[in-house]
N, C-alpha and C positions, 0 to 999 in steps of 0.2 A: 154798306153803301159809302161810307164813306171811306174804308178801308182802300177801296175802288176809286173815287173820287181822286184820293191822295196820289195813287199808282199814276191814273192816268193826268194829274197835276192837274186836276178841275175843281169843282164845288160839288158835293155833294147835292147840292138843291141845282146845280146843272144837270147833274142824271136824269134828274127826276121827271127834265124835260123829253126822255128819249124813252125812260122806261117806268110805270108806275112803283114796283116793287123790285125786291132782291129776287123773287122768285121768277122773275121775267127773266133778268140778267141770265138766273142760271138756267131758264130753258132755251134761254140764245144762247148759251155757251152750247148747252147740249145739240141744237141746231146744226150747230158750228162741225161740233166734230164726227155727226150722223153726215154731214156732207163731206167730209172727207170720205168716210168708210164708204159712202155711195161712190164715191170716184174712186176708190182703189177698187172695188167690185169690177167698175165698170173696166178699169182698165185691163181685167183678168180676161186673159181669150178662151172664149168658149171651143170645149173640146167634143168630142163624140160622143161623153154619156155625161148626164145630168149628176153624177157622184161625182166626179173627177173637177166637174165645172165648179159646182157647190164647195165641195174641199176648199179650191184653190179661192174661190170671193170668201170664204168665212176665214180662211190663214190670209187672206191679204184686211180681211176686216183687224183681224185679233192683231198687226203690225201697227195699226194706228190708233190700238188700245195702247201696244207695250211703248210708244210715244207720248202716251199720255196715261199715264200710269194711274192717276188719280179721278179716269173718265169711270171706269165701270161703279164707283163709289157714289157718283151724284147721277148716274143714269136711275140707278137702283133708289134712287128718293123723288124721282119726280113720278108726282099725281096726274098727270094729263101724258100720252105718247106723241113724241116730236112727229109733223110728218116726214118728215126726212128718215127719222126711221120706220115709219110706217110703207115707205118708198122702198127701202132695203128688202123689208119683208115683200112687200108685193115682187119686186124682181127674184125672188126664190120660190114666191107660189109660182110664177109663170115658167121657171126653170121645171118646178117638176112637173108642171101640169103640161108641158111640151113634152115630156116623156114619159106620159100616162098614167102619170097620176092621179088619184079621183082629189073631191074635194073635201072628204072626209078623212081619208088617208091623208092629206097634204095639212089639215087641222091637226090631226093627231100629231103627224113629225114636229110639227111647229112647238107642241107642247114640249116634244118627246127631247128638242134641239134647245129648247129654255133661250138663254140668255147667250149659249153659247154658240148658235146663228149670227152672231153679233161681234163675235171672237173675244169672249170672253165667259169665265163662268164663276159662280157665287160660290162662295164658301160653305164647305159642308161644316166645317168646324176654321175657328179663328181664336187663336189663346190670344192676340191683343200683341201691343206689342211690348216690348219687353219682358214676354215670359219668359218665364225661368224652363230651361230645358230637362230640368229636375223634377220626379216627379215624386209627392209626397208615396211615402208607403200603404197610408189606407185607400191611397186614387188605386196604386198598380193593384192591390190586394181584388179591390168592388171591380175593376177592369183591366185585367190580364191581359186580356186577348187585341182590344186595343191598345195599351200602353205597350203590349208586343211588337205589333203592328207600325206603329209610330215609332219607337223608339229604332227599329232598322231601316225607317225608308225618311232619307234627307233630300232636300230639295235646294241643290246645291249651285244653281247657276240663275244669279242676281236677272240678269239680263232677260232670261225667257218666261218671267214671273210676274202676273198680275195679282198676286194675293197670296197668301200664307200657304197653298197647297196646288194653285194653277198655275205651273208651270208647262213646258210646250209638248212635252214626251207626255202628260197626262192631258192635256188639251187635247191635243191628237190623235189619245189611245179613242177616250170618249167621243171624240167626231168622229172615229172612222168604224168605233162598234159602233154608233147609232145610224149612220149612213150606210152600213153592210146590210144593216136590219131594215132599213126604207129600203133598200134596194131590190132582196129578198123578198118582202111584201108586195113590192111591185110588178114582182114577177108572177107573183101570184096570182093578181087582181084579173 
């Protein structure tokens, strides 16, 4: 708080007058940029089918992650959900539930879409940063197959990247299997 205090060239014991704790601050930060992503959703034109729509609000969500590069990091620590992104999510239940979706199916995708409904996703693995792109000989020996793996696929463009392996070509492989697959079920239903 007072690191904040200083930025914003106040007192600390003035904060205290607007917010009880630091953990306030950071769920109005969070706040803050759950209403952005609601407004770029919003500004996304609804198209003829509920995949097409969904795509385009979750790639215009994920543009006001890769502006704020360090949001998905403190989303993922807070204990209570903002409602502004609780707002997000209801506007994609009623997207699919407009094109017949049930409400069990439409819980499942939710699970199935994580964190990357949101235009973003969590790392499956994170070496930290400063690792070494070397890897010892008993790591390749116990894991071939991933130090395989890894060692030919580079993720090589700063700009489209929220984290060690979420880049926009893998963002969007995984959005558009899991949106093929709701889709496909829906046709079902």
């Amino acid at each position: 708080m007072r690191r904040l205090a200083e930025e914003l060239g106040a007192e600390a014991m003035s904060l205290y007058y607007h917010v009880a704790k630091k953990e306030d601050v950071l769920d109005g930060i969070v706040d803050v940029v759950a209403e952005e992503v609601n407004d770029a959703a919003a500004r996304v034109d609804s198209g003829p089918d509920w995949k097409g729509t969904a795509r385009r609000r979750i790639l215009a969500a994920r543009q006001v992650f890769l502006r704020h590069r360090w949001a998905p990091g403190l989303f993922a620590t807070r204990s209570s959900t903002s409602m502004a992104v609780l707002e997000y999510y209801d506007n994609l239940v009623a997207l699919m539930r407009e094109d017949g979706f049930s409400h069990d199916r439409i819980h499942h995708a939710l699970h199935a879409l994580g964190s990357r409904a949101l235009g973003f996703t969590q790392e499956l693995f994170d070496p930290g940063t400063g690792a070494s792109a070397e890897v010892p000989a008993e790591v390749a020996e116990r894991l071939p197959n991933l130090v395989g793996m890894l060692s030919e696929i580079a993720h090589d463009d700063p700009d489209s990247t929220l984290g060690w392996c979420d880049d926009q070509a893998e963002f969007e492989f995984g959005l558009d299997l899991i949106l093929d697959g709701l889709d496909r079920l829906r046709e079902r239903d």
